[in-house]
C-alpha positions in Angstrom: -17.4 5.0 -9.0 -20.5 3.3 -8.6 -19.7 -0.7 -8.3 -21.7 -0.3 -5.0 -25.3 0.0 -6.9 -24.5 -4.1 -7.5 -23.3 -4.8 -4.3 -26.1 -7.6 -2.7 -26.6 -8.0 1.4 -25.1 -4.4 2.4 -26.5 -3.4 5.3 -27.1 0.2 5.9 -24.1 0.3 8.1 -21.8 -0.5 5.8 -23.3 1.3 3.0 -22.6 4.7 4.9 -19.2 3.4 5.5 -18.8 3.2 1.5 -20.4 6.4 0.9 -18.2 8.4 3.4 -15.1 6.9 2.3 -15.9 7.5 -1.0 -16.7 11.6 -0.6 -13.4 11.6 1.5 -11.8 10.2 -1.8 -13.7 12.3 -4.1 -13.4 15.7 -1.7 -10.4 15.1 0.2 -7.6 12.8 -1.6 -8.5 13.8 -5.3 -7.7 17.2 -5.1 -4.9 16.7 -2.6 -3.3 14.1 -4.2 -3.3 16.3 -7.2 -2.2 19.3 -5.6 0.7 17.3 -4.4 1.9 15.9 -7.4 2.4 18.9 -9.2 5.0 20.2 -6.3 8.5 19.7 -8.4 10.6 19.1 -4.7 9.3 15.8 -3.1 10.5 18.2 0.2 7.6 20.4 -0.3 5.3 17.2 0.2 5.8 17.0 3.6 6.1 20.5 4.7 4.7 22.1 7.5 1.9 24.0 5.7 1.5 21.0 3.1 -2.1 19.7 2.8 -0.7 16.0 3.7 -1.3 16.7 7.4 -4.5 17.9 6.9 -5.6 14.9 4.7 -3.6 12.8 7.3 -6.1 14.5 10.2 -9.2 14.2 8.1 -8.5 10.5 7.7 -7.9 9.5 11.1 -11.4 11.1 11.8 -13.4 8.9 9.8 -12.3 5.9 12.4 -12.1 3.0 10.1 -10.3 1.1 12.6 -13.7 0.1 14.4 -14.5 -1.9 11.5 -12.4 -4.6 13.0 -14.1 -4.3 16.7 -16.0 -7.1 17.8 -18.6 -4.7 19.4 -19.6 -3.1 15.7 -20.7 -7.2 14.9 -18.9 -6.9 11.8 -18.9 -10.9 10.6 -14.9 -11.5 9.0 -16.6 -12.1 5.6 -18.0 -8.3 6.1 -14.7 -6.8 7.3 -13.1 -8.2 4.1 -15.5 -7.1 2.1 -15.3 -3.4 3.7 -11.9 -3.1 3.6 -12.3 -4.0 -0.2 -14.4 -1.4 -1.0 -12.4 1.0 1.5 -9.3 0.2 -0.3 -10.8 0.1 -3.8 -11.9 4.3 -2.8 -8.9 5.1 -1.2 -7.0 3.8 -4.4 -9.9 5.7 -6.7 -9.2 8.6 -4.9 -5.2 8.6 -4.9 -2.9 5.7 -4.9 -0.7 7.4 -3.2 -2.0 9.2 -0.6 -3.8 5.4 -0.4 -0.6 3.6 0.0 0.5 6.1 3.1 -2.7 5.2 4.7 -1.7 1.6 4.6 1.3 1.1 5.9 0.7 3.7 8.7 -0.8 0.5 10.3 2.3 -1.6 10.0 3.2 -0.6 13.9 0.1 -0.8 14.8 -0.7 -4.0 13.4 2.6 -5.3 15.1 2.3 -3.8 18.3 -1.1 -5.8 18.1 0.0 -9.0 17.5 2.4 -9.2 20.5 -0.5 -9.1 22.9 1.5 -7.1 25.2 -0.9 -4.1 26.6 1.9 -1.4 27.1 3.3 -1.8 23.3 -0.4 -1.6 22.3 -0.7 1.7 24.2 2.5 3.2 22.7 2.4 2.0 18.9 -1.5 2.1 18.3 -2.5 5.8 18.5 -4.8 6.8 16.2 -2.3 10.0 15.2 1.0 8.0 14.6 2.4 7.6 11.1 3.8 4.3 10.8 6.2 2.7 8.2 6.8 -0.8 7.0 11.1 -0.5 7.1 12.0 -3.5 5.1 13.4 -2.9 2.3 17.0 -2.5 1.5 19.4 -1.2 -0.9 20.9 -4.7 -2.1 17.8 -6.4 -1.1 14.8 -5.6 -2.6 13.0 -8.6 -4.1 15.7 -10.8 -2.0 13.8 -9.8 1.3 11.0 -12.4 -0.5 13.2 -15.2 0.8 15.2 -13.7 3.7 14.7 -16.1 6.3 17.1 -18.4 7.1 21.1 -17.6 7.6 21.6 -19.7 4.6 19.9 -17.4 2.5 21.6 -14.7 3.7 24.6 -15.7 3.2 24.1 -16.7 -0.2 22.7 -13.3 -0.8 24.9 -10.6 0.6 25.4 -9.2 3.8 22.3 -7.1 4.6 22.4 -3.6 5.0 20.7 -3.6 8.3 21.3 -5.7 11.7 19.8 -5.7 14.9 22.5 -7.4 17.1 21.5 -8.4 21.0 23.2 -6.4 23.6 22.5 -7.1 27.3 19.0 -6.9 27.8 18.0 -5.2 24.7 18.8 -4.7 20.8 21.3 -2.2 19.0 20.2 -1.6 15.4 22.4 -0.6 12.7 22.4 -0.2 9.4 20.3 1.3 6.7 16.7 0.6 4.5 16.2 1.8 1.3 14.9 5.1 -0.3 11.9 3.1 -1.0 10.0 2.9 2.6 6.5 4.1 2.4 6.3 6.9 4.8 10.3 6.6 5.6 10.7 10.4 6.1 8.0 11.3 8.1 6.8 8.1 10.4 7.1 8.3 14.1 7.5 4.8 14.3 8.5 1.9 12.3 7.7 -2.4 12.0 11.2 -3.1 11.5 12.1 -6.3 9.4 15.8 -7.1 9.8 18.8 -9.1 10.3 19.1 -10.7 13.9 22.7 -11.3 15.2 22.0 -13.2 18.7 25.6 -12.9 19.5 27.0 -16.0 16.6 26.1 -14.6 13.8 22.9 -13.8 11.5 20.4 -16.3 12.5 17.6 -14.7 10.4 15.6 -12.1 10.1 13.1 -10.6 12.8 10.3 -7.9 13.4 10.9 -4.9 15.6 9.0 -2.0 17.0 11.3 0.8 16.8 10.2 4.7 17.8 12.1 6.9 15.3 12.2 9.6 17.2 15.5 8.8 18.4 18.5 10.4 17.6 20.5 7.6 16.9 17.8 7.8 13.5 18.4 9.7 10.6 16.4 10.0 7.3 17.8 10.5 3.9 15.9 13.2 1.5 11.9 12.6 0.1 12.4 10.5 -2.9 11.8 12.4 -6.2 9.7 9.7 -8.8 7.7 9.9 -11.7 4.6 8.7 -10.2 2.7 8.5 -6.5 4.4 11.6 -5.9 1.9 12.0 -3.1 3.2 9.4 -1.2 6.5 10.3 1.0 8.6 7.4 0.6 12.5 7.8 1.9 16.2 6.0 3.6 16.3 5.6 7.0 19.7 5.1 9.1 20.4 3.5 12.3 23.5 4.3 14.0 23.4 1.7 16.8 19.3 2.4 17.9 19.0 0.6 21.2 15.7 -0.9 21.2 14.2 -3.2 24.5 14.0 -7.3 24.3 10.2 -7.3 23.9 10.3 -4.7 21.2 11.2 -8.0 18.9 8.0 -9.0 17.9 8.6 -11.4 15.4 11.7 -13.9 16.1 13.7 -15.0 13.2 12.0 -18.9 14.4 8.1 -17.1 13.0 9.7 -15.0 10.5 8.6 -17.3 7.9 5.3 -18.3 8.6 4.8 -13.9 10.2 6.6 -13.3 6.1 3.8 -15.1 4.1 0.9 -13.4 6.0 2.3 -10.2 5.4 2.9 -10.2 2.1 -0.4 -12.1 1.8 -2.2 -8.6 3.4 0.0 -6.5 1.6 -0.5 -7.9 -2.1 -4.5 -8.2 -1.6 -4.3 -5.0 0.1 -2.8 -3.8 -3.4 -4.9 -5.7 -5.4 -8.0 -4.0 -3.7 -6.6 -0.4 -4.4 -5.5 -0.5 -7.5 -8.7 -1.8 -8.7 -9.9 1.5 -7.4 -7.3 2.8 -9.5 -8.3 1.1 -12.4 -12.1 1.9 -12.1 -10.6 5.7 -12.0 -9.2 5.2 -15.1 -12.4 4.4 -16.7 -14.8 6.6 -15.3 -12.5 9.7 -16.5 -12.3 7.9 -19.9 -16.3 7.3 -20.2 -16.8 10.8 -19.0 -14.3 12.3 -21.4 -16.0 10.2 -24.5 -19.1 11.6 -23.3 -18.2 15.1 -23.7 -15.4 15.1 -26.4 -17.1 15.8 -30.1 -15.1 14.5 -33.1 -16.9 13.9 -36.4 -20.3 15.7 -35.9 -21.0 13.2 -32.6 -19.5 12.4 -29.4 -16.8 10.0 -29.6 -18.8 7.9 -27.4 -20.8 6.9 -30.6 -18.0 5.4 -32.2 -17.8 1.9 -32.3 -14.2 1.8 -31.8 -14.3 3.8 -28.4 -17.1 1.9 -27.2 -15.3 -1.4 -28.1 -12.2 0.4 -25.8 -14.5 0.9 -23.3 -16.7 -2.1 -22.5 -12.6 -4.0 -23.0 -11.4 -1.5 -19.8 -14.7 -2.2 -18.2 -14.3 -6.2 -18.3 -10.7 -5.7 -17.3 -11.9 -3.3 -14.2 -14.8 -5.8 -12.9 -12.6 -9.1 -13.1 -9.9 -7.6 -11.2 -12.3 -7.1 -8.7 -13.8 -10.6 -8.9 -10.6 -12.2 -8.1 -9.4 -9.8 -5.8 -13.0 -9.9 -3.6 -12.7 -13.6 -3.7 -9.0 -13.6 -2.3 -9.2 -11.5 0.3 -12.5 -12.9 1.8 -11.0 -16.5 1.1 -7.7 -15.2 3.3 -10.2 -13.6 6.0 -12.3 -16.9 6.7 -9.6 -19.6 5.6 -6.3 -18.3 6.6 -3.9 -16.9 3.8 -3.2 -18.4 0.8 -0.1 -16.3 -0.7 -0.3 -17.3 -4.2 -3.5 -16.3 -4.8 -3.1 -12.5 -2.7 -0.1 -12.4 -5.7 -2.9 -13.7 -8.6 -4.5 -10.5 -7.3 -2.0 -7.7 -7.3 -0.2 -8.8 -10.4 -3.8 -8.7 -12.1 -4.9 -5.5 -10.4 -1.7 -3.4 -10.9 -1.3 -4.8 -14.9 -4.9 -3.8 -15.4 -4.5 -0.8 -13.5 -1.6 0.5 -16.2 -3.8 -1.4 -19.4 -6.7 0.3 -18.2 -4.8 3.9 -18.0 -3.1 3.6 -20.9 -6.1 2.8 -22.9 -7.4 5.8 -21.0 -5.1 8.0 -21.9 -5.5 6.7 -25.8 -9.0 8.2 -25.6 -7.7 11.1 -24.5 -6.0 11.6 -27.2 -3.4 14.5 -27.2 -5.1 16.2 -24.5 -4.2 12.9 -22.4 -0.7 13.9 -22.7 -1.9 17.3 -21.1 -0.8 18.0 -17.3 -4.4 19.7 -17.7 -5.8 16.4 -17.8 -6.0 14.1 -14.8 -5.6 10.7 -17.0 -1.6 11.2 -17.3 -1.0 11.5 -13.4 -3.1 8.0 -13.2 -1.0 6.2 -15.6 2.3 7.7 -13.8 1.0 6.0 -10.8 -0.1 2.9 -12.4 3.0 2.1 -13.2 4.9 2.3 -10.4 2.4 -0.5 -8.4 4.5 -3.1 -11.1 6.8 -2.6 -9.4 6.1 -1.4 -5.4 5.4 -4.0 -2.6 7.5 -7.1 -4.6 8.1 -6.4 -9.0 5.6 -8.5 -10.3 7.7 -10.4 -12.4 9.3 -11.9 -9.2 6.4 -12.3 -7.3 4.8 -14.1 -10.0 7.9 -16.9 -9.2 7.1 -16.7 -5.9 3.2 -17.5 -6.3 4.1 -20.5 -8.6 7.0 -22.0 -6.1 3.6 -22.6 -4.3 1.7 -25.0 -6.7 
């Protein structure tokens, strides 16, 4: 990957950032994420003596949450642009392993965002694996619109409530087999029903420590692609969690809702551009080296008219997705356009890999080769963090 070389005004600094994150992708998550793919039970993912933990330990060391500290005089156009090119070599390196990285924050970010020191101190260690506990197993692109009672109820009762009791919360219910992290996170940024005593008013935003026992976790997820990325149910049986722990009230969920997803979708759009570039470098590579017809198949017009299409597709991904992210850093977010940007990545993500793989050839069908992992977890970014196809009504309900 080496979109960097046309990268204008880095400063050292954040050149070095690029570079390390990208050896940690090339030396760390590559092989990992590989290694982990090919274990046939999901369970043996999160094992004690898996190589998760260690990639877990070895990214917490590279301390990329300074990037956002005023004291490193990182401008917000520069931290947008970082965490671009951070996300774009996480994603390079493994999507999945990528994606765990993310939502690890989701406490964190939370705990953050109430201002209150003593949930700072609790949900912000560097070591805690977070989750983003939202979605549900009747409501997965409904939670897109679960705000207000009236959607609720035109929607189905949800499958999880937090209902006030005394001077704190009990949570009940369940969230879907889909949570990122679900199985193994010491904490989760709860989005929920709220019952305030006269019914659902809404949904909210807890901090809830899942190291309770009223919690219990359903089995790793087996799926066809980002097998490197835990992802699992998790159960409440009446969790009592304390008043402040509600972060976001059902009155902000809205307005908290947009700027989330807004994160989220750029935050995919910047990985799976990484993804994408993946794609093509192993395709190049391969065209480079594969001989057919007394030359490599490089010299054929028709693999070089392949390539320079998954090239453009690769670079204006990244234009638009560059462009959104800083626009949502300096202007406040705009959710429409963070969607433009992960329906555009992920599509071009799986084009990109599938075209890929066609270079391949037979050998692409190969577990030997790395391109058929890639297009595995292509695909399931369509899908992950809102299907694009109902996201895509969500961006235009905005015009």
């Amino acid at each position: 990957m080496s979109s960097i070389e046309l990268e204008s005004g880095l400063s050292p600094e954040e050149r070095e950032i690029v570079s390390t994150v990208h050896k940690f992708a090339e030396e760390v998550m590559r092989p990992a994420g590989t290694a982990l793919d090919q274990l046939e039970d999901p369970a043996d993912v999160i094992a004690k003596d898996s190589v998760l933990w260690d990639v877990f330990k070895k990214h917490q060391e590279l301390g990329l949450e300074a990037i956002a500290d005023p004291a490193n005089g990182f401008s917000l156009g520069q931290q947008a642009r970082l965490r671009c090119m951070i996300s774009e070599e996480m994603g390079w390196g493994d999507s999945g392993l990528a994606i765990s990285f993310g939502v690890t924050e989701f406490p964190r970010m939370l705990a953050t965002m109430s201002g209150k020191p003593h949930l700072m101190e609790r949900y912000a260690g560097p070591q805690m694996i977070g989750c983003w506990a939202i979605t549900e197993p009747d409501h997965g692109s409904d939670q897109i619109n679960y705000a207000t009672s009236a959607e609720i109820e035109t929607l189905g009762k949800p499958n999880c409530i937090a209902r006030k009791d005394g001077d704190g919360w009990l949570v009940s219910g369940q969230k879907a087999a889909w949570v990122s992290n679900g199985t193994i996170a010491d904490a989760a940024a709860l989005f929920c029903a709220v019952d305030r005593g006269e019914g659902i008013v809404g949904v909210g935003g807890f901090l809830v420590p899942l190291d309770d026992p009223a919690v219990s976790r359903g089995k790793p997820l087996d799926k066809i692609g980002q097998r490197a990325l835990n992802q699992g149910e998790i159960f409440f049986d009446g969790v009592r969690v304390p008043d402040d722990h509600l972060v976001v009230p059902p009155e902000a969920y809205a307005m908290f809702g947009d700027a989330g997803l807004t994160q989220a979708n750029s935050g995919m759009g910047s990985l799976f551009v990484g993804l994408a570039q993946a794609a093509f470098d192993l395709a190049l590579d391969y065209a480079r080296e594969r001989v057919q017809g007394g030359v490599a198949i490089i010299e054929h017009q028709s693999v070089r008219s392949r390539l320079f299409e998954m090239f453009r597709q690769v670079e204006s991904a990244r234009a638009l997705n560059r462009r959104v992210v800083e626009s949502n850093a300096i202007n406040g977010p705009k959710l429409q356009y963070a969607i433009a940007s992960k329906v555009t990545s992920t599509q071009t993500a799986f084009d990109v890999a599938s075209a890929a793989l066609q270079i391949f050839g037979g050998n692409g069908l190969s577990r030997e080769y790395p391109i058929e992992k890639i297009l595995r977890d292509a695909r399931a970014s369509m899908i992950e963090d809102g299907c694009n196809d109902v996201l895509g009504l969500a961006a235009a309900a905005r015009f």
